[in-house]
Each structure stands twice: as C-alpha cells, then as structure tokens.
C-alpha positions, -999 to 999 in steps of 0.1 A, spaced: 529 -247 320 549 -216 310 554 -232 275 515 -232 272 512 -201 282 539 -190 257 527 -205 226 488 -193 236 504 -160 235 531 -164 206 493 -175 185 476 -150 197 504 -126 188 507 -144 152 468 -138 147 472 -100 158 498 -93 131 481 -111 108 444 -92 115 468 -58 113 482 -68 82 448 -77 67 434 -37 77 465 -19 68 459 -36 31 422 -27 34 433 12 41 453 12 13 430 1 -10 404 27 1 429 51 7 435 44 -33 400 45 -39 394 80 -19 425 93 -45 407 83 -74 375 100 -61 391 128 -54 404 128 -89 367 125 -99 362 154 -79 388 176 -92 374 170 -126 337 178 -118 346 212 -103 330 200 -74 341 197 -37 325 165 -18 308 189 1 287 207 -28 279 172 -41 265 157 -9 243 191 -12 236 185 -50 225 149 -40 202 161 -10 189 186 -37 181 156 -61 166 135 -36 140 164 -21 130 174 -60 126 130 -67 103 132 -38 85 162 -52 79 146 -86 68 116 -72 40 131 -53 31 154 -83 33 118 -102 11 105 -78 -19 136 -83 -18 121 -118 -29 88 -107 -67 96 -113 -56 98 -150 -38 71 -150 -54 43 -180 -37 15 -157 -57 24 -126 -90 34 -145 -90 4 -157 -87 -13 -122 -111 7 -110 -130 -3 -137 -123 -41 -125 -130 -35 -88 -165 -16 -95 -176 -44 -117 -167 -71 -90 -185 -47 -64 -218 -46 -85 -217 -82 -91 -214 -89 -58 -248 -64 -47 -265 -84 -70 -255 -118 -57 -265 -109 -24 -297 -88 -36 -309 -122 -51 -297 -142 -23 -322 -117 -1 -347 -123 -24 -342 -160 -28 -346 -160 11 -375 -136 13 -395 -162 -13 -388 -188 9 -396 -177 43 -435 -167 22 -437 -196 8 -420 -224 24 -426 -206 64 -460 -188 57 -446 -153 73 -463 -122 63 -449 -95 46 -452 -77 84 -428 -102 97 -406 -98 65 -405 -67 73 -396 -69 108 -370 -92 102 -354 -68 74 -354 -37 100 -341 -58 129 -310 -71 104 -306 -39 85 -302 -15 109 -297 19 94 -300 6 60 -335 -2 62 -360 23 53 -397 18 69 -419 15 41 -389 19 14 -369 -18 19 -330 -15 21 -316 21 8 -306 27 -26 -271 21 -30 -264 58 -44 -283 72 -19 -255 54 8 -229 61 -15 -238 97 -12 -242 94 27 -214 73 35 -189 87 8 -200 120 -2 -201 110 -40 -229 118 -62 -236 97 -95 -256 106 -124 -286 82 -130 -277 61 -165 -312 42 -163 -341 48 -147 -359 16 -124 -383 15 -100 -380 -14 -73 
C-alpha cells in the first residue's frame, strides 16, 4: 500500500517538474520577447507608457473619423443607389396592393351588389386613420408628411 502511495506521489512529483520546466521555458521566451520590445522601444524614443497613450489617442481620433465618415453616408453613390432600390420596391408594392383594393372593390359591386355606401363603410372600418370621409385612403405624401415629417415636390400632377 505504501508502494502505491509512493509511486502516485513519485508521478505526481515527475508531472510537477515537468509542468515547471514547461513555464520556466515559456518565461524565457517572453522574457526574450519583452527584450526585443524593449529594444523596439529604445529605438522609437518612446517609453511603453507614451505608446499605450499614443495608441488610446489613435483609437479615440479612428472613432472620430468614423462617425464623421458616417455624416457622409447621405452622399454616399452606394447607398443612393440602395435607396434608390428600396423606394422602387416600396412603390411597387403601393401599387400592388392599390390594385389589389381595387380588384376587390370591383368585385364586391359587381359580383356582391354592395353600394358604394357599404364600400365606403367597409374602407373606414379597415382603414382607420387612413381613411378620409369623402376623400378614400390618404395620399401617400400627405402620410409621408404626417408620419415622417418629409415633404416631396410633386413630379406629375393626377387626380384620383
């Protein structure tokens, strides 16, 4: 039983030195890297200390630029041109779904026989506040205006 115990220990004392040899090599090798960075340093003129301040320096100005670069983004040809993409998508879609209204208007006239009262009544229980009484569904500038504060120039003139 004491023989067990001894080699357990005699192992365990094997894989100590072993471990300990394995970190002492690991400090030497930084300790050989810090010299060389410290030669680095004596060649720059500068201590570790004044470049860990030079490098929080550089990062605060990066982030500076970057959020200047990012005011620019209005200008940018890339995202004009996805905005571009995305408003073309969005009026494609308003017409889609204006003739899908009117495709379902037609029929409940024709197909159901309900009035243009009923119509109506439908629209302004469905539409909520984007029904106007008398008016039909609000102009989409008019709730781009309202909803986003931006005000477009008329390109063409229609009357619905």
């Amino acid at each position: 039983m004491q023989e067990k115990v001894l080699g357990g220990l005699r192992k365990e004392e094997k894989d100590a030195t072993t471990k300990l040899a394995l970190v002492n090599k690991e400090i030497e090798e930084e300790s050989a890297a810090r010299q060389d960075d410290d030669e680095i340093l004596d060649d720059s003129a500068m201590s570790r200390d004044e470049l860990m301040a030079a490098h929080v320096q550089l990062t605060k100005e990066v982030r500076l630029l970057e959020s200047e670069l990012e005011g620019y983004k209005g200008n940018d040809p890339t995202e004009l041109l996805r905005l571009q993409n995305e408003t073309k998508s969005m009026e494609d879609s308003a017409e889609r779904w204006t003739d899908n209204i009117e495709t379902v208007l037609g029929w409940l006239k024709n197909e159901k026989q309900v009035d243009r009262e009923g119509i109506s009544g439908m629209m302004a229980e469905c539409g909520g506040e984007d029904w106007v009484p008398g008016e039909g569904l609000r102009d989409l500038e008019e709730y781009v205006v309202v909803t986003m504060g931006v005000k477009r120039k008329r390109t063409s003139s229609s009357t619905d």
